[in-house]
DOKOL-556642 format. One record per residue (C-alpha): residue number from 1; residue in one letter; chain; x, z, y. Coordinates in steps of 0.2 Angstrom, whole numbers. Each point is the difference from the previous one (the first is absolute). Layout:
// residues N
     i   aa   ch      xx      zz      yy
   NUM    a    A       X       Z       Y
...
END
This chain:
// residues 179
     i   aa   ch      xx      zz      yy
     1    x    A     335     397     742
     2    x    A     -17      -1       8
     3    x    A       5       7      17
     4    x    A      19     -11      -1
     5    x    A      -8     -15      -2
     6    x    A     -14       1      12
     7    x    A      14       4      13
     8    x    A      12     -15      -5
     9    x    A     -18     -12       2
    10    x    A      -4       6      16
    11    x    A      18      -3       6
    12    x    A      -1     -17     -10
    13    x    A     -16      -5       9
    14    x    A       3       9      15
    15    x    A      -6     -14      12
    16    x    A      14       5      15
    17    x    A      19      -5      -8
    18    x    A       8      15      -7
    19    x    A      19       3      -1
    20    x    A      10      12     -11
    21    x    A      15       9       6
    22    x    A      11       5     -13
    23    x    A      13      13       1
    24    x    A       9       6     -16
    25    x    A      -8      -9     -13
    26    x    A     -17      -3      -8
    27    x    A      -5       4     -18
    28    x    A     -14      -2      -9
    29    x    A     -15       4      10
    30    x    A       9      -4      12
    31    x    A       5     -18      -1
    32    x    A     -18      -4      -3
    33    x    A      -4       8      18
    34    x    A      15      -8       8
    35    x    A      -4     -18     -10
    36    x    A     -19       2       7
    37    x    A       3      -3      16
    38    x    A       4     -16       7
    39    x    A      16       0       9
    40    x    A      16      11      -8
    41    x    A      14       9       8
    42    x    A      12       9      -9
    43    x    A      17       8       6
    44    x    A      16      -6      -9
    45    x    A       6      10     -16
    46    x    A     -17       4      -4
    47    x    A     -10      -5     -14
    48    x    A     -15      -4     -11
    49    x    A      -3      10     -18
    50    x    A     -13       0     -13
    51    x    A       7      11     -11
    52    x    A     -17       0      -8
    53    x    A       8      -3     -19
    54    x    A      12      14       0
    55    x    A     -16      14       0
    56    x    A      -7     -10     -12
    57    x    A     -16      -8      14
    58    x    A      -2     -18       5
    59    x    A      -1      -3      18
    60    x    A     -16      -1       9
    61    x    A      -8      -2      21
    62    x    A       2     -18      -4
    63    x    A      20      -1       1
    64    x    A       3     -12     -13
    65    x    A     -10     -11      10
    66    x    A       5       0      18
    67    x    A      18      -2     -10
    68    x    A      -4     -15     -10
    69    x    A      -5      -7      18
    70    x    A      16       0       6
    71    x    A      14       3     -16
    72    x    A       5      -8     -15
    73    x    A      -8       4     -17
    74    x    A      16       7      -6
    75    x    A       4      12      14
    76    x    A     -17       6      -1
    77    x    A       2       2     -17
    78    x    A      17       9       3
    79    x    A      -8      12      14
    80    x    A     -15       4     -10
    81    x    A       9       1     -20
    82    x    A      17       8       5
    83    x    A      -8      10      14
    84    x    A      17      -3      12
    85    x    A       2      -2      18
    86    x    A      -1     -18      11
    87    x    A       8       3      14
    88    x    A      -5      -4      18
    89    x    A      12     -14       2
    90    x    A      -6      -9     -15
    91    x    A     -18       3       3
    92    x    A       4      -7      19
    93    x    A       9     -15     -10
    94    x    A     -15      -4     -11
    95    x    A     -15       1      14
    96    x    A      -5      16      -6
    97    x    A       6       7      17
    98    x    A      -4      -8      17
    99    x    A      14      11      12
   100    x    A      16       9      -8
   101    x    A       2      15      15
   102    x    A      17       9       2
   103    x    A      -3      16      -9
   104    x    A      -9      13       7
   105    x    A     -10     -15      12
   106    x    A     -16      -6     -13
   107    x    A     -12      11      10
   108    x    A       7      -8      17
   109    x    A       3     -17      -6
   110    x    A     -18       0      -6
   111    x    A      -8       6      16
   112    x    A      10     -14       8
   113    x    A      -7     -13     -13
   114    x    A     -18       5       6
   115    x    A       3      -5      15
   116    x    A      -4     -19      -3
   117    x    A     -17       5      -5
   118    x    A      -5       7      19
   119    x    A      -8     -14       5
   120    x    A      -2     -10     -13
   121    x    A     -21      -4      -5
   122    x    A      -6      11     -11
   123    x    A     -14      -9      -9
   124    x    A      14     -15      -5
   125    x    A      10      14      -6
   126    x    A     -13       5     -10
   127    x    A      -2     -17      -8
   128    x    A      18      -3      -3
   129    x    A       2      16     -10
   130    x    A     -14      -4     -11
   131    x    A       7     -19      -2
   132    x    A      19       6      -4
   133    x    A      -9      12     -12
   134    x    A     -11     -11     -11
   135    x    A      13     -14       3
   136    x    A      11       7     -16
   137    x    A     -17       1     -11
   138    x    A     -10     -15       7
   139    x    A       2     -18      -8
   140    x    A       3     -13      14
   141    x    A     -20      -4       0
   142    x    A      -6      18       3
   143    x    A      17       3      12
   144    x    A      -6     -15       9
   145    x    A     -19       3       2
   146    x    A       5      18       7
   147    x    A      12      -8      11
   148    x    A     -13     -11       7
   149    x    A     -14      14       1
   150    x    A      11      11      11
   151    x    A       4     -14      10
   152    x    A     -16      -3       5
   153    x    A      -5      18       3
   154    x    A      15      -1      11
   155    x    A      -3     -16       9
   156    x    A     -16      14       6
   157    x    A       5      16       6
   158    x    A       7       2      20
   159    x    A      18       3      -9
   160    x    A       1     -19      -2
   161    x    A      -9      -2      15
   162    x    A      13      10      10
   163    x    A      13      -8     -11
   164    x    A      -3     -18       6
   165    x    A      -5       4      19
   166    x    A      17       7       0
   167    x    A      10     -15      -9
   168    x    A     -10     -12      12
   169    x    A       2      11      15
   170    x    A      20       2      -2
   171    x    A       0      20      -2
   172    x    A       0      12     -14
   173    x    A     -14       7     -10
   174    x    A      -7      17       5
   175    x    A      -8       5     -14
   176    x    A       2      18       6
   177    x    A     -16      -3      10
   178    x    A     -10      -3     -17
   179    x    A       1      14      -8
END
């Protein structure tokens, strides 16, 4: 358990955005991995299982939390008591699920996700995942403080620098050249 939930927090707090591709279904363990990282594609007729209960063990790498983040109490508590399957569709129907792929196409569909993060700024990125993080833990004055303390560490490093130069200079960002 030691070894499983070190891997789910690195992922978790992993400060590059991390995208699951899922083909075939996700089970215990599993769903923790997948529910980690911050962006979710899953191939139709696929599905999500903590099938925990039936061996008589709870579920553990944190899945009942990253599911409580984006599900009703009472399918959580379906998932988790009756140990049955959620299926792809519904997960993507929920928020659980960012992309539904064409079966066989999660890996693909995922790698083509990514792509919006090639020249994105890194350090904001950063930021933004730690702020959408706390955001379901925080109360609106702790939320709002961190909101303005990463502000103002980004209002200082040359990725808001290259940011507004480009705005003001009518082209796009290279943030490329930063890193």
């Amino acid at each position: 358990l030691k070894q499983l939930n070190g891997t789910i927090e690195a992922i978790y707090n992993c400060s590059k955005p991390v995208i699951s591709a899922i083909e075939g279904g996700a089970a215990g363990a599993g769903v923790s991995l997948a529910m980690a990282c911050d962006l979710v594609v899953m191939s139709e007729h696929t599905f999500f299982s903590l099938a925990y209960v039936k061996i008589g063990l709870t579920p553990d790498g944190a899945a009942t939390k990253f599911l409580s983040e984006t599900m009703p109490r009472q399918l959580l508590s379906e998932m988790a008591m009756i140990g049955g399957k959620i299926d792809s569709s519904r997960l993507y129907q929920i928020g659980a699920v960012n992309v539904l792929a064409q079966k066989g196409n999660a890996k693909e569909t995922a790698m083509e996700l990514s792509k919006n993060f090639e020249n994105l700024p890194k350090n904001s990125i950063s930021r933004i995942k730690k702020l959408t993080r706390s955001a379901y833990g925080n109360n609106f004055a702790e939320q709002i403080k961190l909101e303005t303390d990463f502000m103002v560490q980004s209002q200082g490093d040359n990725e808001s620098i290259e940011g507004i130069d480009s705005f003001l200079e009518k082209r796009s960002p290279d943030y490329k050249k930063l890193r």
